[in-house]
C-alpha positions as YAML, in Angstrom:
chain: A
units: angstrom
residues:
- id: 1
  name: UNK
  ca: [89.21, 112.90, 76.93]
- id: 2
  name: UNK
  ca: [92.28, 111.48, 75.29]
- id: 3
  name: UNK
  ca: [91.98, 110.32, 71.73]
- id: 4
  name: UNK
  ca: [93.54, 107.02, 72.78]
- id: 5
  name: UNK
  ca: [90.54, 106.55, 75.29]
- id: 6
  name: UNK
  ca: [87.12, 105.08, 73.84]
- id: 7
  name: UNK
  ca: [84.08, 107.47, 74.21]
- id: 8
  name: UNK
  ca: [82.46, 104.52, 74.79]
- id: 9
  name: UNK
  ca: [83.03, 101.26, 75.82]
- id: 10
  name: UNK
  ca: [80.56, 97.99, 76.01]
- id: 11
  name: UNK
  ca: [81.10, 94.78, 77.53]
- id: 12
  name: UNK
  ca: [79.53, 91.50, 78.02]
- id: 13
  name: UNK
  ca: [76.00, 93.33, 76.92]
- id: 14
  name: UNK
  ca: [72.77, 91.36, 76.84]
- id: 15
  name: UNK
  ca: [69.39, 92.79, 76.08]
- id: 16
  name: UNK
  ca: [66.27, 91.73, 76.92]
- id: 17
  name: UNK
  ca: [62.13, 92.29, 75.65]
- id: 18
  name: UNK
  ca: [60.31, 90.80, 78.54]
- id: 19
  name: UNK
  ca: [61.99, 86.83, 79.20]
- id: 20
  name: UNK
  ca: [63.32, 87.37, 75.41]
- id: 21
  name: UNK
  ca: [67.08, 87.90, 75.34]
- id: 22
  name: UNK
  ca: [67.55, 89.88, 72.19]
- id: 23
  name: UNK
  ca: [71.53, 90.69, 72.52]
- id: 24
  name: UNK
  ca: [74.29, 88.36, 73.68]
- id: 25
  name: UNK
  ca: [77.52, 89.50, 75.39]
- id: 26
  name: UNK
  ca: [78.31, 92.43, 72.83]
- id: 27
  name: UNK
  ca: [81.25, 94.09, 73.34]
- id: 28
  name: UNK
  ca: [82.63, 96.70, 71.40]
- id: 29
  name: UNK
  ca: [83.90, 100.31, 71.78]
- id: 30
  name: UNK
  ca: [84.40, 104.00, 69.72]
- id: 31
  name: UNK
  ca: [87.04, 106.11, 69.71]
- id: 32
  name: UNK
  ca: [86.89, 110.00, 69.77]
- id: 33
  name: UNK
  ca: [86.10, 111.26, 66.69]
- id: 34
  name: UNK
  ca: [85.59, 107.95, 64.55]
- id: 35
  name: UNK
  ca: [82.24, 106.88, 63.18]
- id: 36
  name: UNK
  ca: [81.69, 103.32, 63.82]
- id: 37
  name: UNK
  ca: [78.63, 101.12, 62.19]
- id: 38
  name: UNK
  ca: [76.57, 98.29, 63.20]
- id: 39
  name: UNK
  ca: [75.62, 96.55, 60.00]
- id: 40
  name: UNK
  ca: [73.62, 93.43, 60.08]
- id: 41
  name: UNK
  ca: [70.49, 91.58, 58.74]
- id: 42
  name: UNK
  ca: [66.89, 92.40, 59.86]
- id: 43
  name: UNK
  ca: [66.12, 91.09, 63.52]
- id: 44
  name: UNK
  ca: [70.29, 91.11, 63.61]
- id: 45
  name: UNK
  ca: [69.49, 92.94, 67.04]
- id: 46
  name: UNK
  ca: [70.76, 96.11, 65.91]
- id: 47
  name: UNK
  ca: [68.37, 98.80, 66.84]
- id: 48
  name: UNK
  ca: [67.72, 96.62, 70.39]
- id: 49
  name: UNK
  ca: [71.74, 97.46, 70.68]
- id: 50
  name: UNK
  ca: [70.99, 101.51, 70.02]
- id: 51
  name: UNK
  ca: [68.11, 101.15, 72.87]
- id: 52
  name: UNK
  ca: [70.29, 99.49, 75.75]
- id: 53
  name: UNK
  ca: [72.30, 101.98, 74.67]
- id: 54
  name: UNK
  ca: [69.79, 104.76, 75.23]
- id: 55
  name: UNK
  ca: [68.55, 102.75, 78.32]
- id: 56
  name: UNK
  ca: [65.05, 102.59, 76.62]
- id: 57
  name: UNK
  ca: [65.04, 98.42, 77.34]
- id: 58
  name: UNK
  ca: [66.46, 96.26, 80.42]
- id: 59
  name: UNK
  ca: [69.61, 94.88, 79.93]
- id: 60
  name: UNK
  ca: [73.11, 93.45, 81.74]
- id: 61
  name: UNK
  ca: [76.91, 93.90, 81.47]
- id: 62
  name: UNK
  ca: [78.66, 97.25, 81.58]
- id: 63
  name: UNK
  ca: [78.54, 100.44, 79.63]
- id: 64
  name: UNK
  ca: [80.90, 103.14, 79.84]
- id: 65
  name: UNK
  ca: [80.43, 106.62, 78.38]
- id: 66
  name: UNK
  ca: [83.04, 109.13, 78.51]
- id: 67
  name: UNK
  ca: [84.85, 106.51, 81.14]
- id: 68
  name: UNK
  ca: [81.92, 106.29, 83.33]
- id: 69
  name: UNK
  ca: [79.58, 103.55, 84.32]
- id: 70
  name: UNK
  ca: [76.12, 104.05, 82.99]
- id: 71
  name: UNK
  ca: [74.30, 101.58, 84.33]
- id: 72
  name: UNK
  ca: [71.53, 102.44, 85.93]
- id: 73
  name: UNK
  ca: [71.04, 105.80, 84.55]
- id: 74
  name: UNK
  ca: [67.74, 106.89, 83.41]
- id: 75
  name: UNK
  ca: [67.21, 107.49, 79.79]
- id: 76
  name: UNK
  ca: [67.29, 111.36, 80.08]
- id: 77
  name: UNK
  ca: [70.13, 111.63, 82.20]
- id: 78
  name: UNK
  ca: [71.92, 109.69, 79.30]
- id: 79
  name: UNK
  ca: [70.79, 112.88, 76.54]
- id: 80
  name: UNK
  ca: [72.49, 115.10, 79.60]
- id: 81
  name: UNK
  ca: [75.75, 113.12, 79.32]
- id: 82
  name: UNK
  ca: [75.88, 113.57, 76.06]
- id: 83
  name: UNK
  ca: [74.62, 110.41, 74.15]
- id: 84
  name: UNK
  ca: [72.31, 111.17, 71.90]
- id: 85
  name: UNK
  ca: [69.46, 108.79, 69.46]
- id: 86
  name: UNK
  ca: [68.05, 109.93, 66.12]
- id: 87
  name: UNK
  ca: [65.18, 106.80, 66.07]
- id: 88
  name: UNK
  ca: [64.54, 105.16, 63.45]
- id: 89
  name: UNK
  ca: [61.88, 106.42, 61.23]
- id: 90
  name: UNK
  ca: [62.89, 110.06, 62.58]
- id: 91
  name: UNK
  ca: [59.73, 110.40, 64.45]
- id: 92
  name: UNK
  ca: [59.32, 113.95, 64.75]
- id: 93
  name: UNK
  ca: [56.12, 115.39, 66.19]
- id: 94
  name: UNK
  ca: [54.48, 115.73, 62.62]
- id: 95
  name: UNK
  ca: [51.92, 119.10, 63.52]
- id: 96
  name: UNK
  ca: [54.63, 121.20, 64.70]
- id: 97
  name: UNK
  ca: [57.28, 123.22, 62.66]
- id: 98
  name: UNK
  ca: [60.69, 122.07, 61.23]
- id: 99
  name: UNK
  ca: [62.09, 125.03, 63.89]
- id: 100
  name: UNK
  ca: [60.08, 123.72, 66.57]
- id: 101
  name: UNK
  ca: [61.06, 120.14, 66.00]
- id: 102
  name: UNK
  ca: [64.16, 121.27, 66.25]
- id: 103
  name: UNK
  ca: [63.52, 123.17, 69.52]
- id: 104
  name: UNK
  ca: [62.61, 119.96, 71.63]
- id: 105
  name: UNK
  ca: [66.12, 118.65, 70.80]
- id: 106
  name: UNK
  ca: [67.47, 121.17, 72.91]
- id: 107
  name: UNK
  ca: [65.32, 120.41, 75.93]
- id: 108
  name: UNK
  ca: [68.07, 119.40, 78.27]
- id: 109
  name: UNK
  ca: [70.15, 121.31, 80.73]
- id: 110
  name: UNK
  ca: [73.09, 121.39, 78.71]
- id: 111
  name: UNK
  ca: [71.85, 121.97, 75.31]
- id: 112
  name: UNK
  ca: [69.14, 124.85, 76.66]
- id: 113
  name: UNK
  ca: [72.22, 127.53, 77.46]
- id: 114
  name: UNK
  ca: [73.13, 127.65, 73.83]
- id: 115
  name: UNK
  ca: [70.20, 126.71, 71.89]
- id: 116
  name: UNK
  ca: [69.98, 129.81, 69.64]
- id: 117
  name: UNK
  ca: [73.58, 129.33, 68.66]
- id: 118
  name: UNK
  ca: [73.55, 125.31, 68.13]
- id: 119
  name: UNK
  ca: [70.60, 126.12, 65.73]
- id: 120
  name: UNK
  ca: [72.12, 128.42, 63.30]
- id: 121
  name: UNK
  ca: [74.84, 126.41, 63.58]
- id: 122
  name: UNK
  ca: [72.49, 123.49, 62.27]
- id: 123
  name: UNK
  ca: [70.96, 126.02, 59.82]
- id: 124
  name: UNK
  ca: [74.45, 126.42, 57.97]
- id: 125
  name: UNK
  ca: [75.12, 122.45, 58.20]
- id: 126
  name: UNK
  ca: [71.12, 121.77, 56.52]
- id: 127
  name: UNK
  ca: [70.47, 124.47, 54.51]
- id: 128
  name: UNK
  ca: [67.34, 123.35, 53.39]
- id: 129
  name: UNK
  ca: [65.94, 123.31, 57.35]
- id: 130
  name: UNK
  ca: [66.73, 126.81, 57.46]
- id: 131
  name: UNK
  ca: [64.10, 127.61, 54.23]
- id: 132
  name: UNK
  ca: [61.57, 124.66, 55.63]
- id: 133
  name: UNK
  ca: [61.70, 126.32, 58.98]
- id: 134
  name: UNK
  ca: [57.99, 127.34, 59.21]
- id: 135
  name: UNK
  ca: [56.53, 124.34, 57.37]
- id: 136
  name: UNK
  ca: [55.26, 121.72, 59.44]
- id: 137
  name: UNK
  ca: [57.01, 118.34, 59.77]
- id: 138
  name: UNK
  ca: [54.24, 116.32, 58.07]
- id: 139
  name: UNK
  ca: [54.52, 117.74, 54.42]
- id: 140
  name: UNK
  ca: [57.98, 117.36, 53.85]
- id: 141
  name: UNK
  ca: [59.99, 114.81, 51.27]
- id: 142
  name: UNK
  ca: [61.51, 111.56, 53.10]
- id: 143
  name: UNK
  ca: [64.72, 112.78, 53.15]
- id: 144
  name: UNK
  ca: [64.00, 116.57, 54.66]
- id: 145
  name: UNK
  ca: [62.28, 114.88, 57.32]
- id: 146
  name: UNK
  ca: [65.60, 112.46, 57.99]
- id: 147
  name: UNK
  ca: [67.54, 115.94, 57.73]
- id: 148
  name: UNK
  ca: [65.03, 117.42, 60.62]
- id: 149
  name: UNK
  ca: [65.77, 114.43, 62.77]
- id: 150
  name: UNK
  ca: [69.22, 114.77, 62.23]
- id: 151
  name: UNK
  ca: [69.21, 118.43, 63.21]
- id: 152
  name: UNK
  ca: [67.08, 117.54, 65.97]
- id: 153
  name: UNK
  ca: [69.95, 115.27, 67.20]
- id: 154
  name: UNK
  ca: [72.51, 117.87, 67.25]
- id: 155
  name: UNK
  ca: [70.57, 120.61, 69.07]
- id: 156
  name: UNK
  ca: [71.31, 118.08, 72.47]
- id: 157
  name: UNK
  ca: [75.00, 118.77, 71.44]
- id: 158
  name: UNK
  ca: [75.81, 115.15, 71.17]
- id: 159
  name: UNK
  ca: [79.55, 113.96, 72.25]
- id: 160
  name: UNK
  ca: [77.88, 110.75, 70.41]
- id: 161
  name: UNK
  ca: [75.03, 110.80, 67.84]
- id: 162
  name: UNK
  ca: [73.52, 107.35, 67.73]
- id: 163
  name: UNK
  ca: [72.09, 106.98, 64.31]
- id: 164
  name: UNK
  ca: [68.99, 104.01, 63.51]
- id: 165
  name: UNK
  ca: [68.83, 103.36, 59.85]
- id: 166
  name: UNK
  ca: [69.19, 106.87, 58.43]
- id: 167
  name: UNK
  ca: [68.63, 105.45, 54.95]
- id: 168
  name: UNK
  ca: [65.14, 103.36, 55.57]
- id: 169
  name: UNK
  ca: [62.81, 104.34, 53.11]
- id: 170
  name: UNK
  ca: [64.78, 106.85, 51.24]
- id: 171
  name: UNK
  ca: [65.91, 107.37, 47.30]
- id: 172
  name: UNK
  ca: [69.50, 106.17, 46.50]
- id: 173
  name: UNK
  ca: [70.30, 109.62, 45.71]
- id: 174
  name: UNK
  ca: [68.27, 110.94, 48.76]
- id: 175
  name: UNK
  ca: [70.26, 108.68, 50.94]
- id: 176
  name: UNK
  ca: [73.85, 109.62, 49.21]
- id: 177
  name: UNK
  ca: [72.85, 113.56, 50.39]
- id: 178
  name: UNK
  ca: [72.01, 112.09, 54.05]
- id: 179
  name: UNK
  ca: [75.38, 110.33, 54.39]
- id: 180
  name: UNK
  ca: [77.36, 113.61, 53.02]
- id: 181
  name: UNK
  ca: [76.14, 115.67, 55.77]
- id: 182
  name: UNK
  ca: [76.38, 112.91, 58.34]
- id: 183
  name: UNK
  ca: [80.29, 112.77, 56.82]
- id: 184
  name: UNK
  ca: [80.35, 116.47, 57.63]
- id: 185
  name: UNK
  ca: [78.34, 116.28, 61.34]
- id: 186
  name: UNK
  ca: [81.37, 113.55, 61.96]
- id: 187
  name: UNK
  ca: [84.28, 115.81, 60.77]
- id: 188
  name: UNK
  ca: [83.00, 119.35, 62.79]
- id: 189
  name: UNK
  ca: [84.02, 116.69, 65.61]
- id: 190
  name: UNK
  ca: [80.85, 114.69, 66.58]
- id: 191
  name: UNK
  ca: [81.26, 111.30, 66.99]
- id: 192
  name: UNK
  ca: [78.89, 108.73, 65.24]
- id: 193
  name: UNK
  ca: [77.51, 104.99, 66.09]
- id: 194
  name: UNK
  ca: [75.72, 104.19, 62.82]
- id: 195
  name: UNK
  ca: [73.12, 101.33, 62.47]
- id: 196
  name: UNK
  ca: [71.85, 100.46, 58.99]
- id: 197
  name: UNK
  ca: [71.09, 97.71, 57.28]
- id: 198
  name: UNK
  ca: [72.77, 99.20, 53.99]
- id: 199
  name: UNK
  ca: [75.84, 97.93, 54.13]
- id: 200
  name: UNK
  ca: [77.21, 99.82, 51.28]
- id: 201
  name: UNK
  ca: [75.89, 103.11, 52.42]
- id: 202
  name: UNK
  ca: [77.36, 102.11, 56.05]
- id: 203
  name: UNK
  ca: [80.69, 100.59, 55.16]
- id: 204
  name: UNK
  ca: [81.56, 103.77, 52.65]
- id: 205
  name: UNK
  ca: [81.52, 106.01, 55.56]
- id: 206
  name: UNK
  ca: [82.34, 104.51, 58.63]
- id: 207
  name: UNK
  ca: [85.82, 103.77, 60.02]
- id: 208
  name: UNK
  ca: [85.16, 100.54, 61.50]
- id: 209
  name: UNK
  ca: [82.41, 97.86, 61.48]
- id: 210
  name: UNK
  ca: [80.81, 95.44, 64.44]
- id: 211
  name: UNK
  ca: [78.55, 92.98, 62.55]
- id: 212
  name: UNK
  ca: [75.74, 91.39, 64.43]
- id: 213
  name: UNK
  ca: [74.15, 88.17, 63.46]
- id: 214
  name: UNK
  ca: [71.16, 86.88, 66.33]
- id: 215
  name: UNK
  ca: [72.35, 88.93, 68.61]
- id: 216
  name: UNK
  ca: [76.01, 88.70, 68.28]
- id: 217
  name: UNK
  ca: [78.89, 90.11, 66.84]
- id: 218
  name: UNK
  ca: [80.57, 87.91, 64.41]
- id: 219
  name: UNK
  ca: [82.84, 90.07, 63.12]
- id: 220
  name: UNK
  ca: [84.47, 93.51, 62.92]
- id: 221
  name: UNK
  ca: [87.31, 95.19, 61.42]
- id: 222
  name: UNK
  ca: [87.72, 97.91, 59.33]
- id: 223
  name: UNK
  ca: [85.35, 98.81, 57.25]
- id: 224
  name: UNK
  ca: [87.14, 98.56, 53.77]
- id: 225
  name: UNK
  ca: [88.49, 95.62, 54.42]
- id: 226
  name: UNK
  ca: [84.92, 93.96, 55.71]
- id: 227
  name: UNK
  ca: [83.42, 95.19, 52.49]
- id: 228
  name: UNK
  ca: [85.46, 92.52, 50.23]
- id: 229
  name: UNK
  ca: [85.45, 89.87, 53.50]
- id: 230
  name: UNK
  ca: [83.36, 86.54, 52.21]
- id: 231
  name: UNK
  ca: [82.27, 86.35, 56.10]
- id: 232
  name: UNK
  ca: [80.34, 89.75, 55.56]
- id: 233
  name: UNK
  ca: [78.01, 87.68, 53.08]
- id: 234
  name: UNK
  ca: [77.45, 85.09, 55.29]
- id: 235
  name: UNK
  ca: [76.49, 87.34, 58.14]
- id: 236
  name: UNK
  ca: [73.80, 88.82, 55.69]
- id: 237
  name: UNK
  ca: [72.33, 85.83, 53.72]
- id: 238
  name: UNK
  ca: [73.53, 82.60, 55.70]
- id: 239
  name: UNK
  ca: [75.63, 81.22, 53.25]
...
């Protein structure tokens, strides 16, 4: 795909929870290689965005991935194509190992060929999965568990790794090790669709910026020069 092509490419995008419309005619789009974020206050309609994204709720407009329509594409045909969710709160299965947590991720088609090789691959980008391979899920720190997920994500050799709030719940200095390695997923050529609600976290390592407020985006732009914009603040606290 050519680097002047978006990876992907949303228009006119509404999302819906039952009768509730959650997302308004988002558009926006990422470029090979970039890491874009989606910063916005809580109930902003971030995650929802992430989900229509992941075709995981209904919704209308137009999605293209790698130049082709998605719609109507079932969730796991998206993970074939290459678009791929680390949830928020990780979710990994919490009884089962850090090495087979990781083994689900490569479930699909496409990822199943090379699984042994995407893993030590993983093992050399986390470390620290590679010595908590044997322990189970459940008993590890906040921010080896975000690491897991993480990994998890890149066993379905993403062309996009869709990120929801990587930093919830974690240390600032937990969360400054999480966005280093995400920095380093990003430059061994994944690209990255970020959702946080730290905006410093976000903004420090992303590109660009879409800011959502009720659904929809207010504002976007680079994200060192949304950091000093007075529109940013608004966005978050409504004045």
């Amino acid at each position: 795909m050519s680097a002047t092509t978006p990876l992907l490419q949303v228009s006119g995008l509404s999302a819906f929870y039952g009768d509730m419309r959650a997302l308004h005619d988002v558009s926006l789009e990422v470029m090979p290689g970039e890491i874009v974020a989606i910063v916005g206050a809580n109930a902003a309609g971030k995650s929802t965005l992430l989900r229509a994204l992941s075709s995981v709720v209904r919704w209308t407009g137009q999605i293209r991935f790698r130049g082709q329509d998605v719609s109507g594409i079932p969730a796991h045909a998206i993970v074939e194509r290459g678009l791929i969710q680390v949830p928020e709160g990780r979710e990994l299965f919490p009884f089962m190992t850090v090495e087979e947590n990781l083994d689900v991720g490569s479930y699909n088609r496409r990822a199943r060929a090379e699984a042994a090789a995407t893993k030590e691959k993983v093992f050399t980008l986390l470390p620290r999965l590679r010595e908590r391979r044997t322990q189970l899920a459940s008993t590890m720190s906040g921010g080896e568990q975000q690491m897991c997920a993480i990994g998890r994500g890149l066993m379905a050799q993403p062309e996009m790794l869709l990120l929801d709030e990587p930093s919830l719940g974690l240390a600032p200095v937990i969360i400054r090790t999480v966005y280093e390695k995400l920095a380093e997923v990003n430059a061994a050529g994944t690209t990255v669709l970020l959702v946080e609600q730290n905006l410093k976290a976000a903004l420090r390592i992303a590109h660009r910026a879409y800011v959502l407020e009720s659904g929809r985006i207010v504002l976007s732009g680079r994200s060192s020069d949304l950091l000093d914009d007075p529109r940013l603040r608004t966005a978050y606290l409504g004045r």
